[in-house]
N, C-alpha and C positions, 0 to 999 in steps of 0.2 A: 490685836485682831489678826484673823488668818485670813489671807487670801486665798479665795477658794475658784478654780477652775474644771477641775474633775477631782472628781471621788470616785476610790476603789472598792469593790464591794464584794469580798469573800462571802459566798456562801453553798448549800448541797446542790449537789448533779443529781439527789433523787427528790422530792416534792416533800416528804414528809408524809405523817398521816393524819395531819390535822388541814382544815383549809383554812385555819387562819393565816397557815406558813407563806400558802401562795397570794393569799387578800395584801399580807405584809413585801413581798416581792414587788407585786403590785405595784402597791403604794409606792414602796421605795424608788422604782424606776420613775414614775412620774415625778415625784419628790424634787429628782434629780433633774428632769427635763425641763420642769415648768420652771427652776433656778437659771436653768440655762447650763447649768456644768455636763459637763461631759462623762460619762457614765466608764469606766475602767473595770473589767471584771477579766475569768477565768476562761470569757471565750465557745463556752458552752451552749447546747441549743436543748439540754437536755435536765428536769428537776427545777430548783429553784432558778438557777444558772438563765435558763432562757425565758421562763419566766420576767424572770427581772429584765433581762435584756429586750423582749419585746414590747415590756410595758412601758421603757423609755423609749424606744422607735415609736412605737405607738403617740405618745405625747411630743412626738419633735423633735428628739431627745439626739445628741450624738454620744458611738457606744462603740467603743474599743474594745476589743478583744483579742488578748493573749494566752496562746495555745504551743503548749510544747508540741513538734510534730508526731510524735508516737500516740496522741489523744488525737489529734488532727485527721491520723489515717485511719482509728477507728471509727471513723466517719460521726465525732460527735462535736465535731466545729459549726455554730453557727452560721448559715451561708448569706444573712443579710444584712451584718455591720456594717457600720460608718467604716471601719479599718478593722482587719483582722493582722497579726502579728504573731507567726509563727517564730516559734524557738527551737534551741537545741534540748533544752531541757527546763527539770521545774525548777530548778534554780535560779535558770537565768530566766525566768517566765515571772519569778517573784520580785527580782532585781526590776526586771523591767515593769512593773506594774507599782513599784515603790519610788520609780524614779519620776514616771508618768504622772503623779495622783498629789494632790493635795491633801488627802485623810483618807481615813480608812475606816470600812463599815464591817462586822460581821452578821449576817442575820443566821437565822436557824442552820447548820448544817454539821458536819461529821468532821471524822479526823482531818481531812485536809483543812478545813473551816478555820479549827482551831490553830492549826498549825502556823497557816500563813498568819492569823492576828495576833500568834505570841509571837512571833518572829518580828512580826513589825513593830511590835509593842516594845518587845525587848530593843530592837534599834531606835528606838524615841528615849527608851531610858537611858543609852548607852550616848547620847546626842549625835549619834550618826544622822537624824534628821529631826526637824521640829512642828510636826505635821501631827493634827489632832488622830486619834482611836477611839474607837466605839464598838460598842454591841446596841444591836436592837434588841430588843428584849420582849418576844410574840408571845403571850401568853403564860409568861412564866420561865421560857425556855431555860431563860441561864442565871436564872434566881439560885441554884444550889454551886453553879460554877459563879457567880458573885460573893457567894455566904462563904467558899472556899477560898478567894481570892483575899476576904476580911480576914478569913484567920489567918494568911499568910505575911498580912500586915501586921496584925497583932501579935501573932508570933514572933516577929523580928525579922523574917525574911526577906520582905518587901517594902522598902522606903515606902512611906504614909504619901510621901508626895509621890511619888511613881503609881502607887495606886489609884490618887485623883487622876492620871491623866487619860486612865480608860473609863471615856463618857457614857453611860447607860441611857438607853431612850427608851418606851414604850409605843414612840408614833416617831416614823422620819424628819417628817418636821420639826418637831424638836430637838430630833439630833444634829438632825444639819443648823439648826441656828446655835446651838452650843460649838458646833464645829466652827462656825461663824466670829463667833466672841473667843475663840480659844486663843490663848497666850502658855507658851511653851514658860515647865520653870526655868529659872535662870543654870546654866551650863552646871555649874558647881554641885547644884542638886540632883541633874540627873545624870551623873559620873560619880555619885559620892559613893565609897562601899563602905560597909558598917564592920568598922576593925572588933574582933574580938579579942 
């Protein structure tokens, strides 16, 4: 079982063009409030970003947010966090929000989106941490980036276990309760490489 006190929750600086995007931000933020965890994100007040961020203020919620300062002085830092956490950079903006977080959420968003959840994902394979990952999964969004992630399994690229360890949800709630029951594989498995 994973002890959970905050969840970090990559996702877009733009809304999308669907409103299911922002009903799922939504959601998530309260998700997170009405658990009691502490909400970790990208520090934004702008697209899915603030979204999510006011809909756990909204519900009670406490909501951290980490802002390299060169985003900070384009003035698109949210001005009503629980804590705001300026950086020097997105490097140490993702250190620090990995170090903070007990799991990690991605919902609908673009290349940063993706970037920071392989990045983490890859540091859960690599056992540098033992902290669940996840995609929400709004309408479809990442049903062809799942179908790709199988053939990479299948393929031989991706240890079968490493693949189980990014949880897919359809609704928050069930992701955060899979985050809940998450048990990391044992070390051996997620450091093994496939000798050719």
């Amino acid at each position: 079982m994973t002890k959970l006190a905050s969840i970090c929750v990559y996702c877009g600086s733009n809304a999308g063009t669907r409103p299911e995007y922002a009903a799922a931000a939504k959601a998530m933020g309260k998700a997170i409030a009405d658990r009691g965890l502490t909400l970790v994100y990208g520090g934004g007040k702008v697209g899915l970003m603030g979204i999510l961020a006011d809909a756990c203020l909204t519900a009670g919620g406490r909501v951290v947010g980490i802002i390299p300062e060169f985003l900070a002085l384009k003035e698109v830092a949210h001005p009503g966090l629980t804590e705001m956490v300026v950086v020097d950079s997105m490097h140490t903006r993702k250190a620090e929000m990995e170090r903070r977080s007990d799991g990690f959420i991605a919902l609908p968003g673009g290349i940063g989106t993706m970037e920071e959840l392989f990045e983490v994902w890859t540091w859960s394979q690599l056992g540098q941490h033992r902290k669940p990952c996840g995609l929400l999964d709004v309408t479809g969004y990442y049903a062809d980036l799942n179908a790709f992630l199988d053939r990479m399994a299948t393929d031989g690229f991706v240890n079968p276990e490493h693949r189980g360890m990014l949880h897919v949800g359809e609704d928050p709630v069930s992701l955060l309760d899979a985050f809940a029951a998450y048990e990391a594989p044992p070390a051996d498995i997620r450091i093994k490489v496939q000798q050719t």
